[in-house]
SEZA-500305 format. One record per residue (C-alpha): residue number from 1; residue in one letter; chain; x, y, z. Coordinates in nm, 2 decimals. Example, Ala and Ser with C-alpha at 12.3 -4.5 7.8 and 13.67 -1.06 7.14 Angstrom:
BEGIN
(1,'A','A',(1.23,-0.45,0.78))
(2,'S','A',(1.37,-0.11,0.71))
//
This chain:
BEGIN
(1,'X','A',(0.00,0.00,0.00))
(2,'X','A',(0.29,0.21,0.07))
(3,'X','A',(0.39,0.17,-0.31))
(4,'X','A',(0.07,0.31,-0.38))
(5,'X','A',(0.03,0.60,-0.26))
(6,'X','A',(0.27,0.84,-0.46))
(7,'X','A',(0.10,0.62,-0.80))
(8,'X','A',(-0.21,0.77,-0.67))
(9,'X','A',(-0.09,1.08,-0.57))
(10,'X','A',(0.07,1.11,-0.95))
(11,'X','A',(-0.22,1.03,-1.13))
(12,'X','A',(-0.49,1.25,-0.94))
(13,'X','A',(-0.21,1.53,-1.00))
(14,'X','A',(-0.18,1.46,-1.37))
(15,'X','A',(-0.55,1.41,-1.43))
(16,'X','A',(-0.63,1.76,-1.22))
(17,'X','A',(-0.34,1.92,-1.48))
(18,'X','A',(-0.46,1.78,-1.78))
(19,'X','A',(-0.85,1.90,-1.69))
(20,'X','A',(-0.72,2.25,-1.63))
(21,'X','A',(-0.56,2.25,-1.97))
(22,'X','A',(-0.87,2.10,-2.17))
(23,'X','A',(-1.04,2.37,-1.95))
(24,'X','A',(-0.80,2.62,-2.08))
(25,'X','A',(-0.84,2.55,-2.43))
(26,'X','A',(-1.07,2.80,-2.60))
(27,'X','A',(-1.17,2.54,-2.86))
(28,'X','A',(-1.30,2.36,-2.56))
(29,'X','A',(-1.59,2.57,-2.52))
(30,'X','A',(-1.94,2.45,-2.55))
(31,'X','A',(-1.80,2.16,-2.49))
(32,'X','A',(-2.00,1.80,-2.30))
(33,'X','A',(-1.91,1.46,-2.23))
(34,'X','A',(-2.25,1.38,-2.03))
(35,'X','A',(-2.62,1.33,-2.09))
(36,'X','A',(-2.59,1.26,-2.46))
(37,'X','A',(-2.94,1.23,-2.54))
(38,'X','A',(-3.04,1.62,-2.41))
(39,'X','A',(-3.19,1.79,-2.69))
(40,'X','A',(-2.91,2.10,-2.53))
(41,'X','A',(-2.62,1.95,-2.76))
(42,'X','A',(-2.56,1.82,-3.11))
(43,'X','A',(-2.25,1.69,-3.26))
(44,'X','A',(-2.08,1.77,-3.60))
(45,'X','A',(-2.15,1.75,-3.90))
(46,'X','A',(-2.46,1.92,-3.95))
(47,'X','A',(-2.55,1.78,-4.28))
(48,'X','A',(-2.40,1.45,-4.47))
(49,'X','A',(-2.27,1.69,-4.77))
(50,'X','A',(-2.21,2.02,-4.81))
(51,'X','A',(-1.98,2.28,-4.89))
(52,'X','A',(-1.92,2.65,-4.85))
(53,'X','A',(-2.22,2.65,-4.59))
(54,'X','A',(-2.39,3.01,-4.53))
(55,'X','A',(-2.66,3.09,-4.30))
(56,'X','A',(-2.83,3.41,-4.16))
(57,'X','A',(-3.03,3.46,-3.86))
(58,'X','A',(-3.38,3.63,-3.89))
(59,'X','A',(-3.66,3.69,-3.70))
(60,'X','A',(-3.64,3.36,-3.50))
(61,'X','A',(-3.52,3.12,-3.77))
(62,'X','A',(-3.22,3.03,-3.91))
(63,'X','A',(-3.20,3.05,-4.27))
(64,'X','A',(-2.91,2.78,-4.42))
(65,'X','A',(-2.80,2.82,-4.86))
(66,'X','A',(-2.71,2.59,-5.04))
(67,'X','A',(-2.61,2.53,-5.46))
(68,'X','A',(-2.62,2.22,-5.64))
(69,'X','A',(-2.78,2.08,-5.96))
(70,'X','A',(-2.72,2.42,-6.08))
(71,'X','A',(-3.01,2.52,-5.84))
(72,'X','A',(-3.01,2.71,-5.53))
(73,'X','A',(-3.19,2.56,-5.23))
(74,'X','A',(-3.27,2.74,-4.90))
(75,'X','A',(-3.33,2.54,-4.55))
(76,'X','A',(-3.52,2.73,-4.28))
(77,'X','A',(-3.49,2.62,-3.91))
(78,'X','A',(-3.51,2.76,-3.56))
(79,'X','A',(-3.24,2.54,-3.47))
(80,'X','A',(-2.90,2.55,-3.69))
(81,'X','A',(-2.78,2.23,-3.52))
(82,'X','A',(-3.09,2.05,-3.66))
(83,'X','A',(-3.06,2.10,-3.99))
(84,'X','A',(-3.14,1.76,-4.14))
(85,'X','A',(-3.51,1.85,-4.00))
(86,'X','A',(-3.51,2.18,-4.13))
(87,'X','A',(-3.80,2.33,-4.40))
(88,'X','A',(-3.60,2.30,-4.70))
(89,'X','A',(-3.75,2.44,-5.08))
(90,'X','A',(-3.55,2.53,-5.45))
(91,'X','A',(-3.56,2.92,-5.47))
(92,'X','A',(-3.41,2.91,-5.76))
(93,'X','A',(-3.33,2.72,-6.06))
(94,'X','A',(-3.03,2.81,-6.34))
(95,'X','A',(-3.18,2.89,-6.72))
(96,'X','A',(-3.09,2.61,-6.96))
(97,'X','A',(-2.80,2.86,-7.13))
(98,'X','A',(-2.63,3.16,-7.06))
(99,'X','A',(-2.34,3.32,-6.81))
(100,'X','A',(-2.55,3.19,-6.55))
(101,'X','A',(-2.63,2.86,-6.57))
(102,'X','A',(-2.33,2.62,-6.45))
(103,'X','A',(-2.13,2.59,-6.19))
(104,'X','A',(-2.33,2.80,-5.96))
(105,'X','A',(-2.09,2.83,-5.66))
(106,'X','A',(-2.13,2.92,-5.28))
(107,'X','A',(-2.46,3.15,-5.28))
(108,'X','A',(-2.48,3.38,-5.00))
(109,'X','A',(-2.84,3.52,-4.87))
(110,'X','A',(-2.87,3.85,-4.68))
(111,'X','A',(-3.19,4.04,-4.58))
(112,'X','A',(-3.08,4.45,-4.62))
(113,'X','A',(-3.40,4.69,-4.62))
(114,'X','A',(-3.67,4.41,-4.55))
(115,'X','A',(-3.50,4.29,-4.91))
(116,'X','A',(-3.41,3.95,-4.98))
(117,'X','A',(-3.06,3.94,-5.20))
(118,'X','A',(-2.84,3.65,-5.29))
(119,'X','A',(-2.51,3.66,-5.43))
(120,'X','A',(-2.38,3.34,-5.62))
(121,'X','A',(-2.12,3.28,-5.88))
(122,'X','A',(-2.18,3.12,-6.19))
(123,'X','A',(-2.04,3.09,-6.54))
(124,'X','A',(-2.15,2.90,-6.88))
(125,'X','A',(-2.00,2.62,-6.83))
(126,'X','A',(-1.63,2.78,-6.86))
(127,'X','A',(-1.46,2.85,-6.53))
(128,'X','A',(-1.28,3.17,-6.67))
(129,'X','A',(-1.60,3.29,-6.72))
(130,'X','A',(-1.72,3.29,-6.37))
(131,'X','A',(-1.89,3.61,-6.26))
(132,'X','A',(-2.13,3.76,-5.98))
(133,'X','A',(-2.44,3.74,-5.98))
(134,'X','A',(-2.75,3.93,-5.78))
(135,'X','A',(-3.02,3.75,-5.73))
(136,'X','A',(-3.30,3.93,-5.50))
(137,'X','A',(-3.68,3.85,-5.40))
(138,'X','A',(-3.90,4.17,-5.23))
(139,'X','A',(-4.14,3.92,-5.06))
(140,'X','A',(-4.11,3.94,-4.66))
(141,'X','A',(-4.09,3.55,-4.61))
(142,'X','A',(-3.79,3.40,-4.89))
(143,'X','A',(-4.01,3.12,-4.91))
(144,'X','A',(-4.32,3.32,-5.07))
(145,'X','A',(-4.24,3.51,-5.39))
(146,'X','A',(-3.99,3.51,-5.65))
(147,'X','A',(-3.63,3.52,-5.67))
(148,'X','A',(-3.52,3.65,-6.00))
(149,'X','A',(-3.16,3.75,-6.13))
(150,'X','A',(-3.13,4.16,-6.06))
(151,'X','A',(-2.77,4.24,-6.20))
(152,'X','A',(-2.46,4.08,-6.26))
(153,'X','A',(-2.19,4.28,-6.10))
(154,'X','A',(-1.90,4.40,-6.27))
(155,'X','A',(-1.63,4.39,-5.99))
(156,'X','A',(-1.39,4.60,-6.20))
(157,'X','A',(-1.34,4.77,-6.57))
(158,'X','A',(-1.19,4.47,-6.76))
(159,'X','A',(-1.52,4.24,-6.58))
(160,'X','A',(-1.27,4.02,-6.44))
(161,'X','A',(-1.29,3.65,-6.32))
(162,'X','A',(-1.49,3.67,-5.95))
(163,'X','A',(-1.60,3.44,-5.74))
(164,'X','A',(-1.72,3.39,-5.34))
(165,'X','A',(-1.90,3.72,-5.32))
(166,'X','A',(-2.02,3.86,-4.97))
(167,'X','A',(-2.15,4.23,-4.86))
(168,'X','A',(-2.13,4.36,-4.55))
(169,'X','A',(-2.22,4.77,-4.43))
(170,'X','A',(-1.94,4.97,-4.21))
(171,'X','A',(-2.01,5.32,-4.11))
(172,'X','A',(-2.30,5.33,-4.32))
(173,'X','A',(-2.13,5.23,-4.65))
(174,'X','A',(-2.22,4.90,-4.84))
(175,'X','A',(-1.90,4.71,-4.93))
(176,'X','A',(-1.84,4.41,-5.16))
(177,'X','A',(-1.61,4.19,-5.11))
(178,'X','A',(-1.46,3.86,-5.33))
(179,'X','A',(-1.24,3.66,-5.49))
(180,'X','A',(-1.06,3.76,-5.82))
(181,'X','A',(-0.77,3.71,-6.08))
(182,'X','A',(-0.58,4.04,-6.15))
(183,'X','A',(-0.55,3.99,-6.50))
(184,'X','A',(-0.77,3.72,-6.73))
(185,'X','A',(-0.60,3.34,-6.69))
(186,'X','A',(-0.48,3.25,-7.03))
(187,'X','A',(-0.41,2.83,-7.09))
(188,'X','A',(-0.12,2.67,-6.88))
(189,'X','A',(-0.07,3.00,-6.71))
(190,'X','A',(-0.03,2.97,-6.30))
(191,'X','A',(-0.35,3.11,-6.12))
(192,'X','A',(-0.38,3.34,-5.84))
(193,'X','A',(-0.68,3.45,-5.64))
(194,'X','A',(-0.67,3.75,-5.47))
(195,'X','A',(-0.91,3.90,-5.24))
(196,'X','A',(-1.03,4.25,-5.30))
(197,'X','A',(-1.31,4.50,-5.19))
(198,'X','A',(-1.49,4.79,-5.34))
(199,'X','A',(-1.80,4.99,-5.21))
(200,'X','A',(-2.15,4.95,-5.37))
(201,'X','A',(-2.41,5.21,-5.41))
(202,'X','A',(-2.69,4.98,-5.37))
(203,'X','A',(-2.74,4.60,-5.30))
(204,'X','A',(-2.69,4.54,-5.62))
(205,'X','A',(-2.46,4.78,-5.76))
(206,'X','A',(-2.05,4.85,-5.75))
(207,'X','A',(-1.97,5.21,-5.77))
(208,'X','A',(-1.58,5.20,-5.69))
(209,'X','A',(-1.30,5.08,-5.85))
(210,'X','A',(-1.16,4.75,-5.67))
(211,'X','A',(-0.86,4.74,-5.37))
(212,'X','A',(-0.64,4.43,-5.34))
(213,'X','A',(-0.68,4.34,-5.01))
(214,'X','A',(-0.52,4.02,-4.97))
(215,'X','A',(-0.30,3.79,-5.21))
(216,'X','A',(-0.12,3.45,-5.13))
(217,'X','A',(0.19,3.51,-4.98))
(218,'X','A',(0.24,3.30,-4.72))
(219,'X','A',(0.34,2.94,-4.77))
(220,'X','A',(0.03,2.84,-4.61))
(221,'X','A',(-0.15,2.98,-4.86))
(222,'X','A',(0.00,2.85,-5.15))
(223,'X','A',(-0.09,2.48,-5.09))
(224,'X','A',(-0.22,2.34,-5.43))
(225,'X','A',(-0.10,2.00,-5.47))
(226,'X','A',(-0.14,1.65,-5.28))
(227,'X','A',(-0.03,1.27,-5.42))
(228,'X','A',(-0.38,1.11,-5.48))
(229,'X','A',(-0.55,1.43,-5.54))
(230,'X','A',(-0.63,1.61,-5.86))
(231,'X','A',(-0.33,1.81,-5.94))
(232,'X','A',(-0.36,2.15,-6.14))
(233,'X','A',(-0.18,2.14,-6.51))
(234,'X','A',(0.00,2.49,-6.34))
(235,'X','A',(0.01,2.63,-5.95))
(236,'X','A',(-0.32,2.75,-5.84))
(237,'X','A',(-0.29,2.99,-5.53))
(238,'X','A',(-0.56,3.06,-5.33))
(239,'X','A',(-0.72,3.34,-5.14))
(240,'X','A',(-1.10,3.29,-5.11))
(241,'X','A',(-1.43,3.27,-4.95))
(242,'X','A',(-1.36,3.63,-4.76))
(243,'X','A',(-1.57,3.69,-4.45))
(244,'X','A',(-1.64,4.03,-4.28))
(245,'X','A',(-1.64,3.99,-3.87))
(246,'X','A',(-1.66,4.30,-3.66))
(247,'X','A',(-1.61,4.32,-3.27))
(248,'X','A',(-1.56,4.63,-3.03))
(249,'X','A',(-1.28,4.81,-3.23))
(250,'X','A',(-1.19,4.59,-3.50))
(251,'X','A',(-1.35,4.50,-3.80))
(252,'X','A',(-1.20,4.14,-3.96))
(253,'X','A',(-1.20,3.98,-4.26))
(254,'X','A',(-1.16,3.59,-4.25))
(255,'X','A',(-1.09,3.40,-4.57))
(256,'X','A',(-0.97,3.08,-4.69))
(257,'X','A',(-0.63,2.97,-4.85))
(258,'X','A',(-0.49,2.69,-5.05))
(259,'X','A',(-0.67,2.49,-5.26))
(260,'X','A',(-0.95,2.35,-5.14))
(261,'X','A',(-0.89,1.98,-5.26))
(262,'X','A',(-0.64,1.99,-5.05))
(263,'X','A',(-0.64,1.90,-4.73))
(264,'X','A',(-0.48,2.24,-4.62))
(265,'X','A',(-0.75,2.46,-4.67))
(266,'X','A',(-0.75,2.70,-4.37))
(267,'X','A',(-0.87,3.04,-4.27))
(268,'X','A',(-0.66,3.36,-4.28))
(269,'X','A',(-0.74,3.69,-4.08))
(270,'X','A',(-0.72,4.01,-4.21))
(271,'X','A',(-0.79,4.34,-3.94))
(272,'X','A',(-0.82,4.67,-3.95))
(273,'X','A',(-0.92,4.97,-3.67))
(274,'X','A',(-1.32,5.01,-3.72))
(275,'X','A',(-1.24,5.40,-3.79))
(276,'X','A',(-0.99,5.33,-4.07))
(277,'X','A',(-1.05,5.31,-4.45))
(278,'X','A',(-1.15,5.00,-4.57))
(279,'X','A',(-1.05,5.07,-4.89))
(280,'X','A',(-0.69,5.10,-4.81))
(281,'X','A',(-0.50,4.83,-4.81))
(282,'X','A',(-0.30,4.99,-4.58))
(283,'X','A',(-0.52,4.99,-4.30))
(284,'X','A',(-0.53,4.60,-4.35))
(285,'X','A',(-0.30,4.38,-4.13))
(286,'X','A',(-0.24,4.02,-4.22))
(287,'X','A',(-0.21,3.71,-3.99))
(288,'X','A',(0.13,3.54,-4.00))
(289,'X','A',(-0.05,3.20,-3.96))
(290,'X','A',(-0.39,3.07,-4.05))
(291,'X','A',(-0.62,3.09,-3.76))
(292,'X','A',(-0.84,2.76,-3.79))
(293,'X','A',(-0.67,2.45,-3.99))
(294,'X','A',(-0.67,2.09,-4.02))
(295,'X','A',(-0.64,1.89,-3.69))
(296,'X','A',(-0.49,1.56,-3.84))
(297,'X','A',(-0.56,1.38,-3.45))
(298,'X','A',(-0.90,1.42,-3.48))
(299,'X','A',(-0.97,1.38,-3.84))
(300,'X','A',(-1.10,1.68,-4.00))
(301,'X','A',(-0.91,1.84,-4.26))
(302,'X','A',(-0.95,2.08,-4.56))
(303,'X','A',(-1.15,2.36,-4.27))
(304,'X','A',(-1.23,2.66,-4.44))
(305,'X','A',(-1.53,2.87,-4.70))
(306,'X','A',(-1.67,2.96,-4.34))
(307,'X','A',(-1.96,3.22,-4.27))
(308,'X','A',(-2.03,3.35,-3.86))
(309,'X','A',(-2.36,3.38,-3.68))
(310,'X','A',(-2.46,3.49,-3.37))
(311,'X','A',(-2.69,3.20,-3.12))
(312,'X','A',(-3.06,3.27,-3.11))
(313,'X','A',(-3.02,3.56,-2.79))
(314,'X','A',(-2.74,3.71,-2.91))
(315,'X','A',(-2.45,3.65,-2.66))
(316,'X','A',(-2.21,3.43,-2.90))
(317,'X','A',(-2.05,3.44,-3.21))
(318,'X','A',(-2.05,3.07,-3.41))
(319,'X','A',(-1.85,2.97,-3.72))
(320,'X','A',(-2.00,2.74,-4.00))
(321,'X','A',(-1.74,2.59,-4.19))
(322,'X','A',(-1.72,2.28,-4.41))
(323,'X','A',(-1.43,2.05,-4.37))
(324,'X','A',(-1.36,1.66,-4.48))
(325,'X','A',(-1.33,1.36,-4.26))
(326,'X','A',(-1.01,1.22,-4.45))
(327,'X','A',(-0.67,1.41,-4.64))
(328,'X','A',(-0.82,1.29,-4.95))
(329,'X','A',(-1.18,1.45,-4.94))
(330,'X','A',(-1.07,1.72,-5.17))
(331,'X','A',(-1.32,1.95,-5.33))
(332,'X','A',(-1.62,1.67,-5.31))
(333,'X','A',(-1.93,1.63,-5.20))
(334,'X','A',(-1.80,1.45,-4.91))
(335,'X','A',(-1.71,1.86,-4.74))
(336,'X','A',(-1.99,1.86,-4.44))
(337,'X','A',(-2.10,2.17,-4.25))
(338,'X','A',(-1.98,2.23,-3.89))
(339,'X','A',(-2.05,2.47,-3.61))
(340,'X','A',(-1.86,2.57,-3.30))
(341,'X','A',(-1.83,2.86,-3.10))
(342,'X','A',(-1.55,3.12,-3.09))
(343,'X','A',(-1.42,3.33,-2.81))
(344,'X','A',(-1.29,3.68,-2.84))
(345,'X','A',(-0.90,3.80,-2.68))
(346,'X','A',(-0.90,4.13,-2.45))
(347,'X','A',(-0.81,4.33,-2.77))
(348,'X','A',(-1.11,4.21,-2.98))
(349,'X','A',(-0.92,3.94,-3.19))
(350,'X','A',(-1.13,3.64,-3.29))
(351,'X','A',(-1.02,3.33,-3.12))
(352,'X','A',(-1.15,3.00,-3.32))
(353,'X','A',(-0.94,2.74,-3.15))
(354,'X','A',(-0.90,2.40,-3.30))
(355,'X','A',(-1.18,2.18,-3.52))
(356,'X','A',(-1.38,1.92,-3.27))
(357,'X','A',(-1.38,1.58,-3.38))
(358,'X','A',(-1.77,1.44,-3.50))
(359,'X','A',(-1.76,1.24,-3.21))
(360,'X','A',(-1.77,1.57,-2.95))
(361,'X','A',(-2.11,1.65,-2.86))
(362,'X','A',(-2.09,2.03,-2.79))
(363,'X','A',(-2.40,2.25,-2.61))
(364,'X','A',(-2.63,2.42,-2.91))
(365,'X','A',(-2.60,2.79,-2.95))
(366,'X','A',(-2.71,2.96,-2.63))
(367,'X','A',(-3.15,3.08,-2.63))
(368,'X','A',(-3.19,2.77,-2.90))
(369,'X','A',(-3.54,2.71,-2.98))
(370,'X','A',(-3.57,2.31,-3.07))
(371,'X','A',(-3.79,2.24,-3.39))
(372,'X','A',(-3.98,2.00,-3.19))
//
């Protein structure tokens, strides 16, 4: 017995060390290990597919985009976690020809006015073609009414390449912010996406030439090859999938890097004072290191094409992102949606922690309303 007392000793000490750390850890928050059948948590993913998941919060519901079949469908919940039980209708469906109808990419839904307004990406079939679209519906409820196509935007003079779309108001300016080449891609050439920003005059309408924001620099961001992958013919380097997140004094913009069918897709920070110019690139500070990656020990890779939310009362701040359960998931059908919480530092930096595993139940989004 005397033996085994310092082996106790040890191991109550290293347990009580190793629960303050896990306690510690912001991506540890919302966090349970009990009670699994409590309607209070959920587990990850949200949906079996899904990539470059976008949802809004209105008037009590949740209100989840999605593309595919070269149609856009919209899911409407009161409970994001739930969204395999969620009211779910095709809002809109591509015409059989034209610069909109293929590859109609990551659609985004905002409500600005009373105004329904979705901005997608789509092309004729060509990828150098891809553009921005506006699509918009006046009816109060998205499901009622009828979303038609009100603009394609021209994001610069020459009507460059654009993709991954999102708008945001600062100050009581519209911006627009996206994904673009610099120049048109011409055959074999390497590819670069930049992200850039320009204001708007309405919802649907740029009236400013466009700033470079953000180009791949970093060798993080520059990822665009993997053995049993699809390679590119040339290097493909990849800013992406921007995100505008404002807290007390800072106003963020979080976007994805590297290509996505690799498994190093991750999320870059960009952050600027709230009273600077966002249409200076010098008021922009870049992250050294990507702020949400791949966790190989517990199996999710390729994390990124994110959108934030706040839970149902208010009080937190949520990420959505898609992300694959294997290195090899690439840019398939097999990316899922997640949700987890973030935290916030002292100086109003976003703090996003590390992906959970599927098999982490975590509490829903505080004042959730179960569609039950």
């Amino acid at each position: 017995m005397r033996q085994l007392v310092p082996f106790v000793f040890l191991l109550v000490f290293f347990s009580c060390k190793e629960s303050e750390k896990e306690a510690a850890e912001p991506s540890d928050t919302g966090l349970i290990q009990e009670d699994e059948k409590s309607p209070g948590y959920f587990t990850n993913p949200l949906l079996d597919s899904g990539a470059d998941p976008w949802t809004i919060y209105h008037e009590g519901n949740f209100y989840y985009i999605k593309s595919g079949d070269n149609a856009i469908t919209l899911m409407r919940t009161a409970d994001i976690t739930d969204l395999r039980n969620a009211e779910s209708k095709v809002i809109w469906r591509a015409p059989e020809t034209g610069d909109h109808s293929r590859n109609i990419w990551a659609p985004e839904i905002h409500n600005i006015d009373g105004h329904w307004y979705i901005y997608v990406a789509g092309d004729d079939g060509d990828n150098r073609n891809h553009r921005m679209f506006v699509i918009d519906n006046s009816s109060a409820d998205p499901f009622k009414g009828e979303f038609k196509v009100k603009s394609k935007l021209k994001t610069d003079q020459n009507d460059n390449w654009a993709i991954d779309g999102s708008i945001f108001k600062h100050q009581d300016q519209l911006y627009f912010i996206w994904s673009g080449w610099e120049d048109p891609k011409t055959d074999g050439g390497e590819e670069t996406q930049n992200i850039y920003i320009a204001t708007m005059s309405n919802p649907y309408t740029i009236s400013s030439d466009r700033v470079l924001i953000s180009t791949p620099e970093h060798e993080w961001e520059r990822n665009w090859h993997y053995p049993g992958v699809w390679k590119p013919d040339a290097p493909v380097y990849v800013n992406e999938g921007p995100q505008m997140l404002a807290h007390g004094g800072k106003v963020h913009i979080v976007y994805s890097a590297s290509g996505c069918w690799t498994p190093y897709y991750a999320l870059g920070l960009l952050t600027m004072n709230k009273n600077d110019d966002p249409m200076k690139k010098s008021s922009w500070s870049k992250s050294e290191d990507p702020i949400f990656q791949q966790s190989k020990e517990k199996s999710v890779f390729g994390t990124g094409h994110n959108s934030f939310f706040k839970s149902p009362d208010g009080t937190e701040d949520w990420i959505l992102y898609h992300a694959n359960d294997t290195p090899i998931g690439g840019c398939s059908d097999k990316r899922s949606p997640r949700a987890q919480k973030i935290n916030w530092s002292s100086d109003d930096m976003p703090i996003l922690g590390f992906p959970f595993s599927t098999s982490k139940r975590l509490i829903k989004p505080s004042g959730t309303v179960s569609n039950k």
